[in-house]
Short mmCIF file of the C-alpha atoms (twelve columns), coordinates in Angstrom:
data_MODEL
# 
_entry.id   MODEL 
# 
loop_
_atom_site.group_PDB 
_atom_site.id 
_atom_site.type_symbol 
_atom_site.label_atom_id 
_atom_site.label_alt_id 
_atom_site.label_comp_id 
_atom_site.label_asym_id 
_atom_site.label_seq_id 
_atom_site.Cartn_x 
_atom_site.Cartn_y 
_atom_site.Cartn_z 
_atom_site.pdbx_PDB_model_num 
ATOM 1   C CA . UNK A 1   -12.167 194.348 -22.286 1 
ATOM 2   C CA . UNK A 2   -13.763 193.206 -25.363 1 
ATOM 3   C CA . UNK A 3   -13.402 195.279 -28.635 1 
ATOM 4   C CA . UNK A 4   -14.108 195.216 -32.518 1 
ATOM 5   C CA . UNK A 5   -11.733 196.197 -34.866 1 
ATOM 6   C CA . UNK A 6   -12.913 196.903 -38.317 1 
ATOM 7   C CA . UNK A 7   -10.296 196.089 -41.174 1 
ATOM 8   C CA . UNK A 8   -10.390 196.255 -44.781 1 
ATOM 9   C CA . UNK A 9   -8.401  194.851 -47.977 1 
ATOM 10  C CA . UNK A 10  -7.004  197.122 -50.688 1 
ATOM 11  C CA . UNK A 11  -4.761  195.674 -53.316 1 
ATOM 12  C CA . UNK A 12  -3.782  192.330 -51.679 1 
ATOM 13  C CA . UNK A 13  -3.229  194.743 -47.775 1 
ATOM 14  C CA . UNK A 14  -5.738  194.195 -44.732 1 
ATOM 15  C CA . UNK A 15  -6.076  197.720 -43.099 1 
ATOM 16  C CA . UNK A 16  -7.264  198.559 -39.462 1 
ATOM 17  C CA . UNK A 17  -9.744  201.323 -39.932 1 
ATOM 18  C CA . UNK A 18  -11.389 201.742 -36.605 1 
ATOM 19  C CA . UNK A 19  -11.520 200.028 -33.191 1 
ATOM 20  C CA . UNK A 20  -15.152 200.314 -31.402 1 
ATOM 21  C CA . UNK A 21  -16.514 199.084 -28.287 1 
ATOM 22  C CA . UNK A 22  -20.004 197.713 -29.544 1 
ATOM 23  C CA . UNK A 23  -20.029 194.526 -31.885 1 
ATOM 24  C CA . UNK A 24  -23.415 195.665 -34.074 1 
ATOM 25  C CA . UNK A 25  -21.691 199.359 -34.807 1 
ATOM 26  C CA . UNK A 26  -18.722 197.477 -35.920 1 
ATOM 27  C CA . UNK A 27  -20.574 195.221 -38.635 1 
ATOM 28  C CA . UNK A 28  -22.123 198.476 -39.532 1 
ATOM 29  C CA . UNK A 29  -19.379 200.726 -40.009 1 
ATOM 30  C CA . UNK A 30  -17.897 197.298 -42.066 1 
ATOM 31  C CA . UNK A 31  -20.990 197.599 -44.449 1 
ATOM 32  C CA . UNK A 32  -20.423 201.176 -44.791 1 
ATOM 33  C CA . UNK A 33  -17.008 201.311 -45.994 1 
ATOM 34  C CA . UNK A 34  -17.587 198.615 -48.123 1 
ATOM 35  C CA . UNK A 35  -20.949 200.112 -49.740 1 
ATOM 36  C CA . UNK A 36  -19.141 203.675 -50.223 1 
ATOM 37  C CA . UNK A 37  -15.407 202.903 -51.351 1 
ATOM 38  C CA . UNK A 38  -15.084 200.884 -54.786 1 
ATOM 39  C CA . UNK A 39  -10.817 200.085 -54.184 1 
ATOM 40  C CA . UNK A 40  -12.193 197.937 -51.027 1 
ATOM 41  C CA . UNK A 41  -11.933 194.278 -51.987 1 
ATOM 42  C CA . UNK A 42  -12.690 192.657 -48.590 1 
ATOM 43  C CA . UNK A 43  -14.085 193.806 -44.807 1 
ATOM 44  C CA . UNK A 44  -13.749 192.240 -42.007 1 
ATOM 45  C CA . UNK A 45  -14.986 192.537 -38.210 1 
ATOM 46  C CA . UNK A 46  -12.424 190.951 -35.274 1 
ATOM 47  C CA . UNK A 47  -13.199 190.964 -32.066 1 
ATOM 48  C CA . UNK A 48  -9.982  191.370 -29.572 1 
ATOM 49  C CA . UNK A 49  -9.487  190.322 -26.353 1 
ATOM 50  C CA . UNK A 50  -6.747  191.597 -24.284 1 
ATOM 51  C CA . UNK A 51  -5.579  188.673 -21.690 1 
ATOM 52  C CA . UNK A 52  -1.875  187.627 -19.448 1 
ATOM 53  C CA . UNK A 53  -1.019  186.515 -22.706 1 
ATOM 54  C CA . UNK A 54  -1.552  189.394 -24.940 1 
ATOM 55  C CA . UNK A 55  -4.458  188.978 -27.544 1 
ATOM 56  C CA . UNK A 56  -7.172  186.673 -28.284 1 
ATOM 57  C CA . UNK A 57  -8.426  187.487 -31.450 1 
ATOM 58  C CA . UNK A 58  -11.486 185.538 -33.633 1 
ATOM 59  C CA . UNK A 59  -13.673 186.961 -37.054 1 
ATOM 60  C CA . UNK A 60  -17.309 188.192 -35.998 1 
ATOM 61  C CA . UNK A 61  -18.094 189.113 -39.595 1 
ATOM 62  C CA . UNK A 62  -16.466 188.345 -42.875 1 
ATOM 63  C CA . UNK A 63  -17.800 189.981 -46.383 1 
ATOM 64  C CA . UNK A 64  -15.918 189.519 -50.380 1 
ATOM 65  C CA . UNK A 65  -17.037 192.318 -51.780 1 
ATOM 66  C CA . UNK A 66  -18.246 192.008 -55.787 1 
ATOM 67  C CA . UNK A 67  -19.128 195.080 -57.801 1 
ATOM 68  C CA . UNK A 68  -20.830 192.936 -60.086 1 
ATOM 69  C CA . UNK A 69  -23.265 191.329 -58.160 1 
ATOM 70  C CA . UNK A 70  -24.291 192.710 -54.454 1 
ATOM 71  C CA . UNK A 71  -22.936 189.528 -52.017 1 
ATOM 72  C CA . UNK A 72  -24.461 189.172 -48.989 1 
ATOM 73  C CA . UNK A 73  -22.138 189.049 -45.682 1 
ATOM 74  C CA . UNK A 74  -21.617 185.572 -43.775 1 
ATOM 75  C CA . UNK A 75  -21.453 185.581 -40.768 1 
ATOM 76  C CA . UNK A 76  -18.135 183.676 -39.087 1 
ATOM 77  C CA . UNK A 77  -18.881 180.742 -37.805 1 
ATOM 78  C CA . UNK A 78  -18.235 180.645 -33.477 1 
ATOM 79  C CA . UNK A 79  -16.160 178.304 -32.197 1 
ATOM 80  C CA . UNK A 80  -16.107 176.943 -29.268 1 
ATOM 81  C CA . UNK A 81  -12.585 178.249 -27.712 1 
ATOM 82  C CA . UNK A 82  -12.218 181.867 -29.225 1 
ATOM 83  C CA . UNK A 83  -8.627  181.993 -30.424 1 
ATOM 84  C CA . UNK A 84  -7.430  182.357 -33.907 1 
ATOM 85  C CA . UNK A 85  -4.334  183.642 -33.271 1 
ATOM 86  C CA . UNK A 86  -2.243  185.231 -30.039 1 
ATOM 87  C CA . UNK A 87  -0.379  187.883 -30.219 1 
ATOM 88  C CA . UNK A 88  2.237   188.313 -27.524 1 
ATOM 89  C CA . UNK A 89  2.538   192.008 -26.079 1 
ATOM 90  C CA . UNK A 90  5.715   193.245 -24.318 1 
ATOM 91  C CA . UNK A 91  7.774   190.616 -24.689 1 
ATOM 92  C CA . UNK A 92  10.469  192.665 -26.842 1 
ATOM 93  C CA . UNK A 93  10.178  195.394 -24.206 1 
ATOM 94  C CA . UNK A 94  11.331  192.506 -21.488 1 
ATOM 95  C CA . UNK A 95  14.626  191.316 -23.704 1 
ATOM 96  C CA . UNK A 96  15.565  195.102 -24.140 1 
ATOM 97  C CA . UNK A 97  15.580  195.965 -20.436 1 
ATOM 98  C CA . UNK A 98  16.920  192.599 -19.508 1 
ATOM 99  C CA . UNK A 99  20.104  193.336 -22.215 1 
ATOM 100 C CA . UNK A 100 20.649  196.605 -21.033 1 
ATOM 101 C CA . UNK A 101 20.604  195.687 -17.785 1 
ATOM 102 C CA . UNK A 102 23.215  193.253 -18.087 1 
ATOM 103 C CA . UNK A 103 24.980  195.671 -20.375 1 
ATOM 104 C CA . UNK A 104 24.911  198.515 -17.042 1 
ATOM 105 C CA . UNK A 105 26.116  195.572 -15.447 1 
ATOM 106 C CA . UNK A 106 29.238  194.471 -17.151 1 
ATOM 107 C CA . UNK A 107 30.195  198.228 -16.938 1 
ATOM 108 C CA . UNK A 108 30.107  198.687 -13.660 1 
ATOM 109 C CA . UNK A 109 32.120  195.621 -13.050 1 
ATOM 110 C CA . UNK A 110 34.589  196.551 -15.143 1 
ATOM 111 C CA . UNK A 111 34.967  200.382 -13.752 1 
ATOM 112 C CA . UNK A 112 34.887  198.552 -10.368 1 
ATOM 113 C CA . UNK A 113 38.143  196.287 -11.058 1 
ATOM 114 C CA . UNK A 114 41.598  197.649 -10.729 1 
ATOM 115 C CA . UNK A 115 43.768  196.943 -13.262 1 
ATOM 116 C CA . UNK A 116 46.992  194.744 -12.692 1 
ATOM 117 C CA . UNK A 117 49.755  197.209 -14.138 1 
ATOM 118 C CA . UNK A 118 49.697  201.065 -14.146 1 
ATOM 119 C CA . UNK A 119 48.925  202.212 -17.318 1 
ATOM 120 C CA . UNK A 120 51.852  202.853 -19.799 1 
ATOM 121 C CA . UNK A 121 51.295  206.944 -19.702 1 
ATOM 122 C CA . UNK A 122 50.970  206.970 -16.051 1 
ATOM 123 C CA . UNK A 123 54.696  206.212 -16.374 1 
ATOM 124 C CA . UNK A 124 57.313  208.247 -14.948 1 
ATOM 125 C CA . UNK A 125 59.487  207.732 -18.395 1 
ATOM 126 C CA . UNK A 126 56.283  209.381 -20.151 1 
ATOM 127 C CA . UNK A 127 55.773  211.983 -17.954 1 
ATOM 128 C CA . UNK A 128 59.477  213.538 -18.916 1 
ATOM 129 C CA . UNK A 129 59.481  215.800 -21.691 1 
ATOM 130 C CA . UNK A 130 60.698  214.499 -25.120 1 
ATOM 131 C CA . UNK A 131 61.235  215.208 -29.157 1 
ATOM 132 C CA . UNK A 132 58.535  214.633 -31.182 1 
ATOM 133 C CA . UNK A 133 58.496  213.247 -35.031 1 
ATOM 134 C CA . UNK A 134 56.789  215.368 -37.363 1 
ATOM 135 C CA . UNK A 135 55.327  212.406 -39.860 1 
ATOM 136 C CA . UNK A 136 55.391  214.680 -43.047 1 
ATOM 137 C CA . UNK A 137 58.506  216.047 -42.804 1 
ATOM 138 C CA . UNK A 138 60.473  213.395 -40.509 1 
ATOM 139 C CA . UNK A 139 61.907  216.334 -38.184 1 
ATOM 140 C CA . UNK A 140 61.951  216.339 -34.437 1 
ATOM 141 C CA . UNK A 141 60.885  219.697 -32.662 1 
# 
């Protein structure tokens, strides 16, 4: 499905301020904010594409704006294949499962695998009662 997100630039920052379905209301709403708030320095109006992929993304409208003189937007120019840039969606999503799946894994192999000698306080020595060593003190009780 094909939307329009409207961004703007405030000290050096792009900013998404509003994702709509219709490219016209976009370019307006663009105008708008850049007509009505003097800290804007520059709109723009992408249109997104969500694909297999993740994103296609390419500029519908552009505009500098100058306090001193009132600029006139420029169009972008359309290009023939549509893609700017792609952003990939999920992917970080797949390495997490696939980690902690391997993780859940490992565990249950090791809980599954006997061990080769009893463990040292399964012992019958250790299970006979004996003198401890107080640490402070150095006396056994």
């Amino acid at each position: 499905m094909l939307r329009y997100e409207v961004l703007t630039c405030q000290r050096g920052r792009w900013t998404a301020r509003g994702i709509l379905d219709s490219q016209n209301a976009a370019v307006e709403h663009a105008q708008a904010l850049a007509n009505r708030n003097y800290m804007i320095a520059a709109v723009r109006v992408m249109a997104l594409e969500e694909d297999a992929d993740g994103f296609r993304e390419q500029v519908v409208y552009n505009r500098k704006v100058s306090r001193a003189s009132a600029a006139k937007a420029e169009p972008a120019q359309a290009i023939g294949k549509p893609v700017m840039r792609q952003v990939r969606s999920g992917m970080g999503a797949r390495i997490l499962v696939l980690l902690l799946f391997i993780a859940c894994a490992a565990l249950m192999g090791y809980g599954l695998v006997k061990p080769k000698q009893p463990w040292v306080f399964d012992t019958p020595d250790a299970q006979k009662p004996h003198l401890l060593r107080s640490p402070f003190t150095g006396d056994y009780s």
